[in-house]
Structures are given as structure tokens and as C-alpha cells.
C-alpha positions as CSV (number, residue, x, y, z in Angstrom):
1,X,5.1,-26.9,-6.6
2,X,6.8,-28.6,-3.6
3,X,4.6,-28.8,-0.6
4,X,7.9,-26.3,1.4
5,X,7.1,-23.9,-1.5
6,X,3.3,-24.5,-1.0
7,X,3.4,-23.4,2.1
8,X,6.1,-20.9,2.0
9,X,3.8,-19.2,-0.1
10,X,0.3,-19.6,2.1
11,X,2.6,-18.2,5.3
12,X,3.4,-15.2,2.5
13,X,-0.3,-14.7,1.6
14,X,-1.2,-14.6,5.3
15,X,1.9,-11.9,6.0
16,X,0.1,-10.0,3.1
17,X,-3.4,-10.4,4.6
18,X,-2.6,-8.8,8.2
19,X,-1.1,-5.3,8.0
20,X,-4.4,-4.7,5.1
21,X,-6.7,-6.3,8.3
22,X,-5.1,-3.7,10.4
23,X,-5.0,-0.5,7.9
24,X,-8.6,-0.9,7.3
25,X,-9.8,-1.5,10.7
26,X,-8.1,1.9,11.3
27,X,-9.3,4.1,8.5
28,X,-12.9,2.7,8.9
29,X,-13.3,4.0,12.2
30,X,-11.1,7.5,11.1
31,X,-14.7,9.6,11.1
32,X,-14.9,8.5,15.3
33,X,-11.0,8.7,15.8
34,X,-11.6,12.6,14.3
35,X,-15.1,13.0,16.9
36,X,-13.5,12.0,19.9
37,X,-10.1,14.4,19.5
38,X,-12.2,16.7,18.4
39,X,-10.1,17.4,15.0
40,X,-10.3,19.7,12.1
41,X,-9.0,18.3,8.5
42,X,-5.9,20.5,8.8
43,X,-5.2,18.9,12.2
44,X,-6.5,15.6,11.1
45,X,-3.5,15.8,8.6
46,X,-1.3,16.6,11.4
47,X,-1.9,13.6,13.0
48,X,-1.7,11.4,9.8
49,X,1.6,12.6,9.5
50,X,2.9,10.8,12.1
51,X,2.2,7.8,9.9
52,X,4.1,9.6,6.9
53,X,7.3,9.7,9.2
54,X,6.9,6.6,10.8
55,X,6.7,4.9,6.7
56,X,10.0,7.0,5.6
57,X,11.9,6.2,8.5
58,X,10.7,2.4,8.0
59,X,11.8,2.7,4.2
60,X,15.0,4.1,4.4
61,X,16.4,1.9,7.2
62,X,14.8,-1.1,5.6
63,X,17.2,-2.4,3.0
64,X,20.6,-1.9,5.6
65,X,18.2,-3.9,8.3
66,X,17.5,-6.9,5.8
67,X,20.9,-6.7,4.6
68,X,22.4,-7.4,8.6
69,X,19.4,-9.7,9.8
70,X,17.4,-11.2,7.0
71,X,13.9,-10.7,5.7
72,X,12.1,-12.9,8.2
73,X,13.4,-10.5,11.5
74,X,12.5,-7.7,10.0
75,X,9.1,-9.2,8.9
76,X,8.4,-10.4,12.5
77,X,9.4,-6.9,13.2
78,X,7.8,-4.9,11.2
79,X,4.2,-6.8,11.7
80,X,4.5,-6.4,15.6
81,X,5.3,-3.0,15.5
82,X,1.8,-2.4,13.1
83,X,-0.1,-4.3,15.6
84,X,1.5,-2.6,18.5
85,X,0.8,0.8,16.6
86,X,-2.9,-0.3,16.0
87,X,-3.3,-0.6,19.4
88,X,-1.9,3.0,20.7
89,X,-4.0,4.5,18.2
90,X,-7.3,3.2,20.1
91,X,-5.9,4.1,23.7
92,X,-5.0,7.6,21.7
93,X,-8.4,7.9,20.7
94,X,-10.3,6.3,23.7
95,X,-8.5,9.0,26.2
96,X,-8.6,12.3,23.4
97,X,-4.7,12.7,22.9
98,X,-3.9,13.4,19.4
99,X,0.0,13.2,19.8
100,X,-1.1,9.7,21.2
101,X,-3.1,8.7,18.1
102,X,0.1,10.3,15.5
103,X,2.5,8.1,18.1
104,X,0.0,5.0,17.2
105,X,0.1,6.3,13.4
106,X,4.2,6.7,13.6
107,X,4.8,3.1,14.6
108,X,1.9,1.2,12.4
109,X,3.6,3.5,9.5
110,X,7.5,2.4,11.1
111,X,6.1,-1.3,11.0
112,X,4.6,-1.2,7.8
113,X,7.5,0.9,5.7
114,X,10.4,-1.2,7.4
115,X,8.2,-4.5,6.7
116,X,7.2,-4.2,3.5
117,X,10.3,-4.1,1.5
118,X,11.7,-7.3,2.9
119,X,8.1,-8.7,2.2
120,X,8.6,-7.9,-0.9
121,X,11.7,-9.4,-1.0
122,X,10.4,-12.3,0.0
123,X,7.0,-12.2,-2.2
124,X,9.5,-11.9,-5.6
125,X,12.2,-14.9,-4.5
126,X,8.5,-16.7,-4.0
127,X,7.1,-15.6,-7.4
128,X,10.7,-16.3,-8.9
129,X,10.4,-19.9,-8.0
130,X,6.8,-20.1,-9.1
131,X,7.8,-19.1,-12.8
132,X,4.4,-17.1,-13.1
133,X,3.0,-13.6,-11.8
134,X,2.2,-13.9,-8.4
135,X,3.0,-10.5,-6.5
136,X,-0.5,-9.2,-7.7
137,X,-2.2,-11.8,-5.6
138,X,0.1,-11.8,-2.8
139,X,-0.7,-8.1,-2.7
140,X,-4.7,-9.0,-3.4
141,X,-4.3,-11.0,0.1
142,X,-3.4,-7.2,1.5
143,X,-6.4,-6.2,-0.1
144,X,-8.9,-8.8,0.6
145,X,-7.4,-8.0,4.3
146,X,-8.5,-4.4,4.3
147,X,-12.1,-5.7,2.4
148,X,-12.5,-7.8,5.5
149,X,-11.6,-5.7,7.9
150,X,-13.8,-2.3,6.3
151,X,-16.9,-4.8,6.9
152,X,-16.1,-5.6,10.0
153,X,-15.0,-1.2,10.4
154,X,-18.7,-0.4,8.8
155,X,-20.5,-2.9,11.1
156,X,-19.1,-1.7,14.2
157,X,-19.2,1.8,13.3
158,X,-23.1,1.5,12.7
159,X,-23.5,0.1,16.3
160,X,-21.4,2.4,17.8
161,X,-18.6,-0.4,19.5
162,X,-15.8,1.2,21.2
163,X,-13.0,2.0,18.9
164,X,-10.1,0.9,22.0
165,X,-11.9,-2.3,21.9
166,X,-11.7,-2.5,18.3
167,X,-8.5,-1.9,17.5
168,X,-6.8,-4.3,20.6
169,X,-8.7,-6.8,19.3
170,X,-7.5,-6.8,15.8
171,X,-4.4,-6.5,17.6
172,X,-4.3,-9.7,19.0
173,X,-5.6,-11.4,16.0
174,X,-3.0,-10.1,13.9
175,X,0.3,-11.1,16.4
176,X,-1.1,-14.5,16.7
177,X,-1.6,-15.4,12.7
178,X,2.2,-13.8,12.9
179,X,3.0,-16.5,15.3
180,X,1.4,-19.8,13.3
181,X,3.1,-18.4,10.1
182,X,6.5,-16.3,10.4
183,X,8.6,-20.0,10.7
184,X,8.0,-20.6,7.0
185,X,10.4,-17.8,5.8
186,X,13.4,-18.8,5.2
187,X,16.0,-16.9,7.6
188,X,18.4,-16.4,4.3
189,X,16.6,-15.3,2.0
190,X,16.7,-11.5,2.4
191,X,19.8,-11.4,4.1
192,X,21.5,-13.0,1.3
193,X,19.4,-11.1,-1.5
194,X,20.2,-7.7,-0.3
195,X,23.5,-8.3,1.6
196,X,25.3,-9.7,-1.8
197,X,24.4,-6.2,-3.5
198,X,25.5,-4.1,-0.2
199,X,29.0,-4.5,-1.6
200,X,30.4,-2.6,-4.1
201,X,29.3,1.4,-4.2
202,X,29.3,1.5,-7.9
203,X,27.3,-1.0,-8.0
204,X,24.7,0.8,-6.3
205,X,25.2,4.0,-7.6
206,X,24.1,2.6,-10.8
207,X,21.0,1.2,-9.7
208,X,19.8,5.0,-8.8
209,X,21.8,6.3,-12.0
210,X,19.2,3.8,-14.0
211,X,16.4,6.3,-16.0
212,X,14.1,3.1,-16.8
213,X,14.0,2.9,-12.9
214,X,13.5,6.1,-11.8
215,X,10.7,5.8,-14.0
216,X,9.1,3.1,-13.0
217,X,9.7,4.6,-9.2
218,X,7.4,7.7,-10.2
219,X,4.6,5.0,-11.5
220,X,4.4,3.6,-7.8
221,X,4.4,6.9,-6.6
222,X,1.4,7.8,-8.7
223,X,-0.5,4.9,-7.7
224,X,0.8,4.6,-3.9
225,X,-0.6,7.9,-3.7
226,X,-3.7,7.1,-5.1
227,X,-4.2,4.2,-3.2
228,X,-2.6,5.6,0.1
229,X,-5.1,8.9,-0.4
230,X,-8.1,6.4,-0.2
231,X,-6.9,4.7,3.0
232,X,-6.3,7.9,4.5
233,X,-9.3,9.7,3.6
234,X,-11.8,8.2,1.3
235,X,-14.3,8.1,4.2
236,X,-13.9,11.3,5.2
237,X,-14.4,12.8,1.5
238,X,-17.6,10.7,1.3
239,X,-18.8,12.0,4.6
240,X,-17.2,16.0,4.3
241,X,-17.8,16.1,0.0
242,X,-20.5,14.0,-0.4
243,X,-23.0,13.9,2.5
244,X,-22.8,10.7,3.5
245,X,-23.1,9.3,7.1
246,X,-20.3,7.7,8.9
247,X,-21.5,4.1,8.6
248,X,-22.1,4.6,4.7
249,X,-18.6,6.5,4.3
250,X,-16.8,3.5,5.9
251,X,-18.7,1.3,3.6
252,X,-17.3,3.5,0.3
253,X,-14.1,2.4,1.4
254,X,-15.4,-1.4,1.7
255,X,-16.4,-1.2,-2.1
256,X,-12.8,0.6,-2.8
257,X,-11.1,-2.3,-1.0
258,X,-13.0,-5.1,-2.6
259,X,-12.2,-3.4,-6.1
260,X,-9.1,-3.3,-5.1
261,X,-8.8,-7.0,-4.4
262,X,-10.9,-8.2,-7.0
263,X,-8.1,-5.9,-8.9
264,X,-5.4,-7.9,-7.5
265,X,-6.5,-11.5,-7.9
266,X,-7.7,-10.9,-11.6
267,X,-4.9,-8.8,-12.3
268,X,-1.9,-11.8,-12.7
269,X,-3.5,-13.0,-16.0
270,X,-3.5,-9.6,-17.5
271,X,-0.1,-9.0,-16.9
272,X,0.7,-12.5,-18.1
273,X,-1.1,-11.7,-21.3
274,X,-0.9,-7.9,-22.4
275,X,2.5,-7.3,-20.6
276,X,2.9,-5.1,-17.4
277,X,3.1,-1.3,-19.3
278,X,0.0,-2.2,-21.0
279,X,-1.6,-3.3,-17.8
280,X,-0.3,-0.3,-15.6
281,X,-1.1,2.3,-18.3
282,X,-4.9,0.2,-18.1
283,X,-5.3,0.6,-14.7
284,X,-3.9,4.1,-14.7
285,X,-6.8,5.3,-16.5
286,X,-9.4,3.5,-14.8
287,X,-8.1,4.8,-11.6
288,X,-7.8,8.8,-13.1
289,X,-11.6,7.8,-14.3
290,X,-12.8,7.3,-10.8
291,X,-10.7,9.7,-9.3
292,X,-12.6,12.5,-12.0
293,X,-16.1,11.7,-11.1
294,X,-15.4,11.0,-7.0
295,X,-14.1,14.8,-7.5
296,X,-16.4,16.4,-9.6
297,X,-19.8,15.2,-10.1
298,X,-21.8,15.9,-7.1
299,X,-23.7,12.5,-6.7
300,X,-23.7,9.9,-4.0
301,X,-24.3,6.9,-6.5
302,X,-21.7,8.1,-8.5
303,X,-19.0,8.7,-6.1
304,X,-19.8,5.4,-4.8
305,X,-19.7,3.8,-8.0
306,X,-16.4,5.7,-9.1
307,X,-14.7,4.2,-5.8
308,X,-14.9,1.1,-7.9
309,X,-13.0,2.4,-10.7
310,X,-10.5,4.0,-8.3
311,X,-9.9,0.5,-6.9
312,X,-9.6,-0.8,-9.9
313,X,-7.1,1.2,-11.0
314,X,-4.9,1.4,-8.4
315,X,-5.0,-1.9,-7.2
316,X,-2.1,-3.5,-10.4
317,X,0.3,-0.2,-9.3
318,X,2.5,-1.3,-6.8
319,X,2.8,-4.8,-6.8
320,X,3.1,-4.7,-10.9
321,X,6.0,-1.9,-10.8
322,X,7.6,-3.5,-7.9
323,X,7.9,-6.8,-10.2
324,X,9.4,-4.7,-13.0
325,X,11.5,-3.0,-11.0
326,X,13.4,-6.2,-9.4
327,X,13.4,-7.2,-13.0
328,X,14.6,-3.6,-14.9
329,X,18.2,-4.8,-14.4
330,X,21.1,-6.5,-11.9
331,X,20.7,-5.9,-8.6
332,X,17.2,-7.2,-8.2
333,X,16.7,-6.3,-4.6
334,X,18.6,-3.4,-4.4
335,X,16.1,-2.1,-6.9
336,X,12.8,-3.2,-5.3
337,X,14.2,-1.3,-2.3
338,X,14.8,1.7,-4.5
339,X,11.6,1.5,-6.6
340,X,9.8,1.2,-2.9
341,X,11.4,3.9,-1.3
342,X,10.5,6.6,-4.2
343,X,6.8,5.2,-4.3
344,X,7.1,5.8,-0.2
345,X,6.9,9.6,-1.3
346,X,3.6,9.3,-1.6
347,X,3.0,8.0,1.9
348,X,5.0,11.2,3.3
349,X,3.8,13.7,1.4
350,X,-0.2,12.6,0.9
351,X,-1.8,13.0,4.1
352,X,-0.4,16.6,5.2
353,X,-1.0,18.0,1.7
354,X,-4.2,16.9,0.9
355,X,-5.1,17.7,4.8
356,X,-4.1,21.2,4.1
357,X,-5.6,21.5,0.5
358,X,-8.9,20.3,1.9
359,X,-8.8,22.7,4.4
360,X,-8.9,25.4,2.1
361,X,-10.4,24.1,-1.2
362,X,-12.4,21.0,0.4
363,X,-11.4,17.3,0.2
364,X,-13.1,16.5,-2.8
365,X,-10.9,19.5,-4.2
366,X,-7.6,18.5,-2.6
367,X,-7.7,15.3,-4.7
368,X,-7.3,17.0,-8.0
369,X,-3.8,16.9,-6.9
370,X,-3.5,12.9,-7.1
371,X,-5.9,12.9,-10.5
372,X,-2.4,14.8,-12.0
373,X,-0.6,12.4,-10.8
374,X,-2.1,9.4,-11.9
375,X,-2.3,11.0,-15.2
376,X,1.2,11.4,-15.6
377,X,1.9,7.9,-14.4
378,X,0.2,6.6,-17.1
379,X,3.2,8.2,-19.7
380,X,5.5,6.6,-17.7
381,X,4.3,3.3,-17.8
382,X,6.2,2.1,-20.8
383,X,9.6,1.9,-18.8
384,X,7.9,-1.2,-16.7
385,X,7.9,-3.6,-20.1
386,X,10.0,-6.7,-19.1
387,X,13.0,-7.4,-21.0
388,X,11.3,-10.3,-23.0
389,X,8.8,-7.3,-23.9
390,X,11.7,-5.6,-24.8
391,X,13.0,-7.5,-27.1
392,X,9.8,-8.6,-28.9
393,X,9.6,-4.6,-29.5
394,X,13.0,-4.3,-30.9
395,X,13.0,-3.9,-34.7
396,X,14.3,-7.1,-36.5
397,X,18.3,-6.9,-37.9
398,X,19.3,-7.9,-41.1
């Protein structure tokens, strides 16, 4: 490893690290945001669908953006524009104005949706030049972002500190670690990975034409849903379904995140060995495991317990199917955009729907819906073998 790619791939970890800094920081202090608006769970999902929005539109203007300006604009962008949200959603909360907290929501969900396919991009040219599974702990960075800042969440939850205060300061922490690293991707490197497939329509008609794809597209799904369902409202089930306190439900979600990260980091050498079908179909079932007992055994320990298994199994989902989608066919980016933009269903769909099922049936309830989910993902997990897997499968000629 050069020392360019060295720290080419450092300034990557860090871009990884921020937006899960930020998310958590958020959700941990979603139990407050919800006391001082004064929100039901119906309303609550209101308001988180300002994030749902702000993801989609992020998404789906994405790849054209990359295409004109490269990965490392819209990266810069993107980040800013989650830090700037972060920060609307503690004035939001500080004065009581709900459409200010879903404007906050709409931007961090903008930043993050438009950002992350080009850091994608970006995270698959790296692990391309690496020659070894590294998307997994690029997205494990993300992760051990959001463990870091849930503790930090649950601590100042506990004693009561000012959300506004909070959130502004994670705010500046985030745009200055953007600063220090956002030189060390290169300006080309999306705009020439995305623009040279922004060419010919058939092209990309047969990217969305491709079944294998399409499969692996509802995998992410699955598992962006499972893990986007937790960031949205694993404290709240632990404080509405299962009794527990504010500062405890925030600290649920610390265990989640750290399972999800220890997920991430571990996860590379799985995929290296048992192949990427075999280790999403794994951690499908772990996740539907956790998911089963978080919903329907009635036990504190347990549901805190089964927040480990839910990490666990959602943690390999995206970055895994992301890798196999960039490598299901020609057209790499093209299909990492595609692959993203289905999975980004989740993100649009999750927090409305389970708002309104929990409404009626109770959180705990609402979440059978992304236990079905996750089960079906798991039958759809042989599409993501790579194409030496592939072949090794193939039945010998002769």
C-alpha cells in the first residue's frame, strides 16, 4: 500500500466516521426532541419523514450530480448539508417547531442520500485498489461513529444538557474533520466512474433490466430497513414497549451501534472466507433473531440482549450488497447507484409506516413488518455470490 493510498483511505474512514457521529447524536436524544414538541408517535413519524424525503431526493439526484462534478464535491456537499441539518434540528427542538425539526431532518437526510452514493463510489475504487474486502470496515467507521456518538447521546441525556447545545456542537466537530480530510479524494474519481456509463441509454437500461440486481437491491432494502428502523426508533420502542427510561433507551441503541460495528470490522474476513451470499444470508438470520425477541418477549434483559443480535445482523447488509452489486456486472457504478437507490426505499417508507403502525398496534408491534422483511431477504441472498463464486458453483463440462 502506497502512502497516497494510505491515506486516501484514512481521509475515507474519517468521511465514514462523521455522518454515523451525527445520526446517533440525533436519535439518542429523539425521546427529548419528542418532550419538547410535544409529539405523539403518529406525529413523530410525520416529522421523521422529512428525513425520508430529504434521503430520496438525495438518491435520485446523486448519480447525475457525481456524473457533472465528481465524487469529492458532492461528498463536501453532502457532509455540510448533514451537519447543517444537525444543527436546525436542535434550534427546531430548542424553540418547539416541529416543521423546523422535519426541515433539520430533510436536509441531514438530503446530505446523507446525495453523499452516500458517491462515498460509495469512492469506498469501492479504494477497496478495488486494495485487492481485499474493505467496504465493511469503511462502513464499521460509520458505525463506530454512531457507537461514539450514542455514549456521548446517553451521557448527556442522563444529565439533562441542552439538546441545541448538543447538536451545534457536533456540528462543528463534524465540518472541521471534513476540512483536515476532503483534499485526499481524488477530484476524478467519481466523475469519471459514473460519467463514462452516463452515455449510452441501452447501456443503462440494462443495468435496471438485470434480475441478479434487482435482487440484490431488495437485500439492502431488507437490511437498510432494519438498520434505518433502529436509528429511527430503537429508543423509543425500548422506552414506549419495554419500560425503560430515557437514559437506558439511548443506551439500547449504544449496544445496537457497537454490534453493529463490531459487525463491521469482523465482518471483511467472513466475506473473504464463506463468500458474501453465505455471509448476508448469516447475518440475515441473526438480525430476524433479534428482531423476534425485541418484539415479542416482554423482558428488558432480553430486548437489550436481542439489540445485539439485531446489530449483528444488520451491520454486513449494505456495505456487503453494495460490493456485489458494483461487481454483479459492467457498469460498476451505475449499479452501486442503482443497488443504493432501491435500498433507499427503506429510508422513505420506514419511519411513516412504522409511526403509523405503532400508533395503532404499538412500536414493538409495528416492527413485525421489518422481521418479514428481513426474512425474505435472506432467500434473496444468493444473487450477491461474486462471479468467482459463480463459477466455483458451476458444474464441471466434459
Amino acid at each position: 500500500m502506497t502512502a497516497d493510498l494510505a491515506r486516501r483511505r484514512t481521509a475515507v474512514f474519517v468521511l465514514f466516521f462523521a455522518p454515523g457521529l451525527i445520526i446517533s447524536s440525533w436519535v439518542t436524544r429523539t425521546p427529548d426532541v419528542r418532550d419538547l414538541l410535544g409529539a405523539s408517535t403518529a406525529q413523530m413519524g410525520l416529522i421523521l419523514f422529512g428525513l425520508s424525503v430529504g434521503s430520496m431526493i438525495g438518491i435520485l439526484c446523486s448519480g447525475a450530480v457525481v456524473a457533472r462534478w465528481g465524487a469529492r464535491l458532492v461528498i463536501l456537499a453532502g457532509t455540510s448539508t448533514v451537519a447543517a441539518g444537525a444543527a436546525v434540528v436542535g434550534v427546531g427542538a430548542a424553540t418547539g417547531s416541529g416543521p423546523g425539526v422535519a426541515l433539520g431532518l430533510a436536509l441531514f437526510g438530503l446530505g446523507m442520500g446525495g453523499g452516500e452514493v458517491a462515498l460509495n463510489i469512492e469506498g469501492a475504487e479504494v477497496e478495488r485498489l486494495l485487492g481485499r474486502s474493505t467496504l465493511p470496515a469503511m462502513h464499521g467507521f460509520f458505525s463506530l461513529g454512531t457507537v461514539v456518538g450514542a455514549v456521548i447521546g446517553m451521557c448527556l441525556t442522563a444529565v439533562g444538557f441542552p439538546v441545541v447545545v448538543h447538536l451545534l456542537a457536533v456540528t462543528g466537530l463534524v465540518l472541521a474533520a471534513l476540512a483536515l480530510v476532503i483534499r485526499r479524494v481524488p477530484t476524478e474519481v467519481g466523475r469519471r466512474t459514473v460519467a463514462e456509463h452516463h452515455e449510452p441509454g441501452a447501456a443503462r437500461a440494462a443495468v435496471w433490466k438485470d434480475p441478479a440486481l434487482l435482487l440484490i437491491g431488495c437485500v439492502i432494502l431488507a437490511l437498510a430497513m432494519a438498520e434505518g428502523t433502529a436509528n429511527d426508533w430503537l429508543p423509543l420502542v425500548m422506552v414506549d414497549g419495554h419500560g425503560f427510561d430515557a437514559a437506558l433507551g439511548s443506551a439500547v441503541y449504544a449496544v445496537f451501534a457497537a454490534a453493529m460495528t463490531v459487525g463491521r470490522f469482523v465482518g471483511g474476513r467472513f466475506v473473504d472466507r464463506f463468500g458474501r451470499a453465505a455471509a448476508l444470508g448469516g447475518s440475515a438470520v441473526v438480525g430476524a433473531a433479534g428482531l423476534a425477541l425485541v418484539i415479542f418477549v416482554d423482558n428488558q434483559a432480553v430486548a437489550a440482549a436481542a439489540a445485539v443480535l439485531w446489530g449483528l445482523g444488520a451491520s454486513l447488509g449494505f456495505p456487503v450488497a453494495l460490493s456485489a452489486a458494483g461487481d454483479s456486472g459492467e457498469n460498476s457504478a451505475a449499479r452501486v447507484s442503482l443497488a443504493a437507490t432501491v435500498g433507499y426505499v427503506a429510508f422513505l417508507v420506514g419511519p411513516p409506516s412504522l409511526g403509523y403502525l405503532g400508533e395503532h398496534f404499538g412500536l414493538r408491534h409495528a416492527l413485525i413488518l421489518v422481521l418479514v422483511l428481513v426474512v425474505a431477504a435472506v432467500f434473496a441472498t444468493p444473487a450477491a455470490r461474486s462471479p468467482r463464486e459463480v463459477g466455483d458453483a458451476a458444474p464441471a463440462r466434459g
